[in-house]
C-alpha positions as CSV (number, residue, x, y, z in Angstrom):
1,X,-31.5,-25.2,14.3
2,X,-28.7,-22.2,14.4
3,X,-25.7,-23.0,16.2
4,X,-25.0,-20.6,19.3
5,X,-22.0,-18.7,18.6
6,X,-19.5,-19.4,21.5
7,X,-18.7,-16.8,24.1
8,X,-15.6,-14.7,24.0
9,X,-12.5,-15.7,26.5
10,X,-12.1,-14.0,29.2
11,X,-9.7,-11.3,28.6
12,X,-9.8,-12.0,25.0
13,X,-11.2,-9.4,22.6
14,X,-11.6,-8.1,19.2
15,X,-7.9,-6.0,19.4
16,X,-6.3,-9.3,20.6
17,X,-7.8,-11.1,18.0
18,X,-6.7,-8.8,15.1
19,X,-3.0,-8.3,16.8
20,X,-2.3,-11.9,16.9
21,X,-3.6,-12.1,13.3
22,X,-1.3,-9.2,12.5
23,X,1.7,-11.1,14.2
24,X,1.0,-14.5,12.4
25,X,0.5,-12.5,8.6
26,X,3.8,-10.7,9.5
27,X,5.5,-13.6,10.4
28,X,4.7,-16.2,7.5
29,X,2.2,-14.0,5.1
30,X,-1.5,-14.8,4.7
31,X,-0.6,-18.3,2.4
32,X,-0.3,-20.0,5.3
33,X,-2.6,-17.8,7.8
34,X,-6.0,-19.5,8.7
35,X,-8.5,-19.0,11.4
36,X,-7.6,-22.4,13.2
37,X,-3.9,-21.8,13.2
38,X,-4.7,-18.3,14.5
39,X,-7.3,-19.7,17.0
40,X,-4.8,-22.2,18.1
41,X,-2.0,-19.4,18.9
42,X,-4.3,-17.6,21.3
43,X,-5.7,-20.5,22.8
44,X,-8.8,-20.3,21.5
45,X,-11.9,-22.3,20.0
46,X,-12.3,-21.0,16.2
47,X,-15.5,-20.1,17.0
48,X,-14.4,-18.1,19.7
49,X,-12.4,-15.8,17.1
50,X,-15.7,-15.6,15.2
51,X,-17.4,-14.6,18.1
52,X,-15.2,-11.0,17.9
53,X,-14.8,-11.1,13.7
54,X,-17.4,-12.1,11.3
55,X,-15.3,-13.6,9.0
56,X,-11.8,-14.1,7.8
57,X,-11.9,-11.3,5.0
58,X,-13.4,-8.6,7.9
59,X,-10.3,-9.8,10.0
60,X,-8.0,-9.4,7.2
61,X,-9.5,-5.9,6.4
62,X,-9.2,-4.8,10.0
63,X,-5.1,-6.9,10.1
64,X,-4.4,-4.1,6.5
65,X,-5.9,-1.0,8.5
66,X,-3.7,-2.3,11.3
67,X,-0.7,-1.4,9.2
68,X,-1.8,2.1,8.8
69,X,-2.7,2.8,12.0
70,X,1.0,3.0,12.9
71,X,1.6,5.6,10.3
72,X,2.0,9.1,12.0
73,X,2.5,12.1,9.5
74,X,3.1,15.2,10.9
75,X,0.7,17.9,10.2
76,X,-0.3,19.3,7.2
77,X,2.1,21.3,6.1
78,X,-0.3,24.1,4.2
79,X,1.8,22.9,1.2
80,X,0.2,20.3,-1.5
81,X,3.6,18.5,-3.0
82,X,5.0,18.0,0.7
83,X,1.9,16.6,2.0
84,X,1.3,14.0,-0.9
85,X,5.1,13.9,-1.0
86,X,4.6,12.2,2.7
87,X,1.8,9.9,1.8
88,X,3.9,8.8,-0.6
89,X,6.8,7.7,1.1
90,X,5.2,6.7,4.3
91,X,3.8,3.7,2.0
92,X,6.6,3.0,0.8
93,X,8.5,3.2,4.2
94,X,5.4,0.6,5.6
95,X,6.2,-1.9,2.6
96,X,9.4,-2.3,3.6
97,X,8.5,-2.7,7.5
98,X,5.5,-5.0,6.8
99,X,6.6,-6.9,3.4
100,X,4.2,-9.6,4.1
101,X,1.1,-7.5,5.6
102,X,1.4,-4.6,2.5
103,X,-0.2,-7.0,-0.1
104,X,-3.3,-6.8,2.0
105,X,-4.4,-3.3,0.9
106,X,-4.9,-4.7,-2.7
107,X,-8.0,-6.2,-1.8
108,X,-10.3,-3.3,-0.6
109,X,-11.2,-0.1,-1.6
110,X,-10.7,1.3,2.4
111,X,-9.3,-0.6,5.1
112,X,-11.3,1.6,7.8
113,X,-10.4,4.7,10.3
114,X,-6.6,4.7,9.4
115,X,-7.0,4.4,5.8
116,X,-9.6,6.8,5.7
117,X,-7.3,9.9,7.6
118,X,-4.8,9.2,5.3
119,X,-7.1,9.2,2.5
120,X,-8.0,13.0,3.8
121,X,-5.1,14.2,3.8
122,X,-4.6,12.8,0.2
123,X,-7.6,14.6,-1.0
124,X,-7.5,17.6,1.0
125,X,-4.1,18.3,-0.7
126,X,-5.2,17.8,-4.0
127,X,-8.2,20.5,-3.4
128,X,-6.1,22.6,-1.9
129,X,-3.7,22.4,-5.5
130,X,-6.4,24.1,-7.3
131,X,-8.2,20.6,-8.3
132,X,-12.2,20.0,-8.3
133,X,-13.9,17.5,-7.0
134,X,-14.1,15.4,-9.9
135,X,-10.2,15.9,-10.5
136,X,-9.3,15.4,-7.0
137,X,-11.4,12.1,-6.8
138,X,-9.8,10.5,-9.9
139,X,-6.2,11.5,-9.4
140,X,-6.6,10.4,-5.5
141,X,-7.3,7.1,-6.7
142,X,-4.3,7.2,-9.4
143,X,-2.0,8.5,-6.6
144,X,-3.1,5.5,-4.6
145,X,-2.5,3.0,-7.2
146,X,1.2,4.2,-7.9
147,X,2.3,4.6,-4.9
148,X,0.9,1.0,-4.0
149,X,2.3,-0.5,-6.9
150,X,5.5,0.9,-6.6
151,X,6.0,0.1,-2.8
152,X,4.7,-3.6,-3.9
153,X,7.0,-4.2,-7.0
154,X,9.8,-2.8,-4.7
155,X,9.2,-5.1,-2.3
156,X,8.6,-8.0,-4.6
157,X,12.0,-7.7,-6.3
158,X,10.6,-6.4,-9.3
159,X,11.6,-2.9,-9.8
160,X,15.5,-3.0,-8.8
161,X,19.1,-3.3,-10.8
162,X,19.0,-6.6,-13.5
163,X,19.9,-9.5,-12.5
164,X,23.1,-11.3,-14.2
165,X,20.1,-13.4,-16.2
166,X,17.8,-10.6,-17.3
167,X,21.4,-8.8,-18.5
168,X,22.1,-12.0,-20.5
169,X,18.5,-11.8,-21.9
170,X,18.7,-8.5,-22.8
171,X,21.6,-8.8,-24.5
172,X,20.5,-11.5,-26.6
173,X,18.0,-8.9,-28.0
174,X,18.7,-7.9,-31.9
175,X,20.3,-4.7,-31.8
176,X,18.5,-3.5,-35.1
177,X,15.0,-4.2,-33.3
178,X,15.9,-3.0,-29.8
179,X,18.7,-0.6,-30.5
180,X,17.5,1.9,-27.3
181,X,17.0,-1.0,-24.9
182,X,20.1,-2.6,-25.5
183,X,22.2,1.1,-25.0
184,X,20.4,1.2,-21.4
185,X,21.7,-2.1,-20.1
186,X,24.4,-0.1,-18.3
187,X,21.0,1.8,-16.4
188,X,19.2,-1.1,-15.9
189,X,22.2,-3.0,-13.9
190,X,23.2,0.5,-11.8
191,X,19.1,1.2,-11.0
192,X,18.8,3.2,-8.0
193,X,15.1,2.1,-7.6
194,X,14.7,4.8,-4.6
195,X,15.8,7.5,-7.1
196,X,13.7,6.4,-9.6
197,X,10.4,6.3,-6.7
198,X,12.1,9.9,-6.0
199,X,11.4,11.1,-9.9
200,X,8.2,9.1,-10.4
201,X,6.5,11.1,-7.2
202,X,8.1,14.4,-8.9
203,X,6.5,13.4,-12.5
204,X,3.0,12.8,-10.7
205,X,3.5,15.9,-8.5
206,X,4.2,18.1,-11.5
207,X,1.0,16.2,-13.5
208,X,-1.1,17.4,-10.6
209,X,-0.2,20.6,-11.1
210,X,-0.6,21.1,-14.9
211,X,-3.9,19.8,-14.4
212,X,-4.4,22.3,-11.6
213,X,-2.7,25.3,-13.9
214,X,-5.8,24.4,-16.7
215,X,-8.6,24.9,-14.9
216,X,-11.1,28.0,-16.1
217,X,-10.8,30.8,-13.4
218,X,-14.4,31.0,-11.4
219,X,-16.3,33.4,-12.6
């Protein structure tokens, strides 16, 4: 026989339920985030949190479209580069509020509403640079995947100078077989990993372009 799904709390609904869970990822990351503990915070029955979410992967879609909600971009510009050049380091900017939360938007090709408008005004720019829909479509999702990457491996402690350790590896490289990696040592321990996200959006920006410059004029 099915088992009645329990009715909400009063004053307790589907917003609450995805705030608190927001609160609890932010706090301690989703390792140790579970529909009980989150049940418990609100003072709640479990059920009662499934009452408002079908299940813990739709809460933790609706947790990652949180995060983007609280992205505001100005208007469009009218001007590709500065548009994508926002995206870009809005991402970055909410990886480094929400170190915990970010990893979320790994997991799903759209979060929902938020991810969505800012996925317009991705591809909106990139038509407007002279790109078809074919073009547009593909280097959206590249655009998405460095910017993610980057913000993540920033965040992560993986793109910034070398450690005292990774220096000590390095050096114990054979000069004859990595000659060019042992001369940027010096680099690797001054990296300025914004400067580097700072050239990396310029390389992609001018790729876009190129692409953009090689299309046949219509007819």
């Amino acid at each position: 026989m099915p088992t009645a799904r329990a009715k909400p709390k009063r004053g307790m609904d589907r917003q609450a339920i995805v705030e608190a869970a927001f609160a609890m990822i932010a706090e301690a990351g989703e390792a140790d985030f579970s529909l009980r503990k989150l049940a418990s915070r609100v003072g709640v029955d479990p059920m009662t949190v499934l009452y408002h979410v079908k299940s813990k992967d739709e809460l933790l879609r609706a947790v990652a479209d949180m995060a983007l909600a609280t992205i505001e971009l100005p208007a469009a510009a009218g001007e590709w580069r500065a548009d994508l050049r926002r995206v870009a380091v809005a991402y970055r900017d909410l990886a480094r509020r929400h170190p915990r939360v970010f990893p979320l938007h790994f997991r799903y090709y759209a979060t929902g509403p938020a991810d969505y408008r800012l996925g317009e005004t991705v591809y909106a720019a990139l038509v407007r640079a002279g790109l078809s829909d074919a073009q547009a479509s593909r280097l959206g999702l590249a655009f998405y995947t460095f910017i993610l990457g980057f913000a993540l491996s920033q965040i992560s402690g993986l793109v910034g100078p070398a450690s005292v350790d990774e220096v000590l590896e390095l050096e114990a490289l054979a000069a004859e077989k990595f000659p060019i990696t042992r001369r940027l040592i010096p680099a690797f321990v001054d990296f300025n990993a914004d400067l580097a996200f700072t050239e990396a959006i310029d390389a992609v920006l001018d790729g876009i372009a190129r692409q953009a410059a090689a299309m046949p004029s219509p007819p």
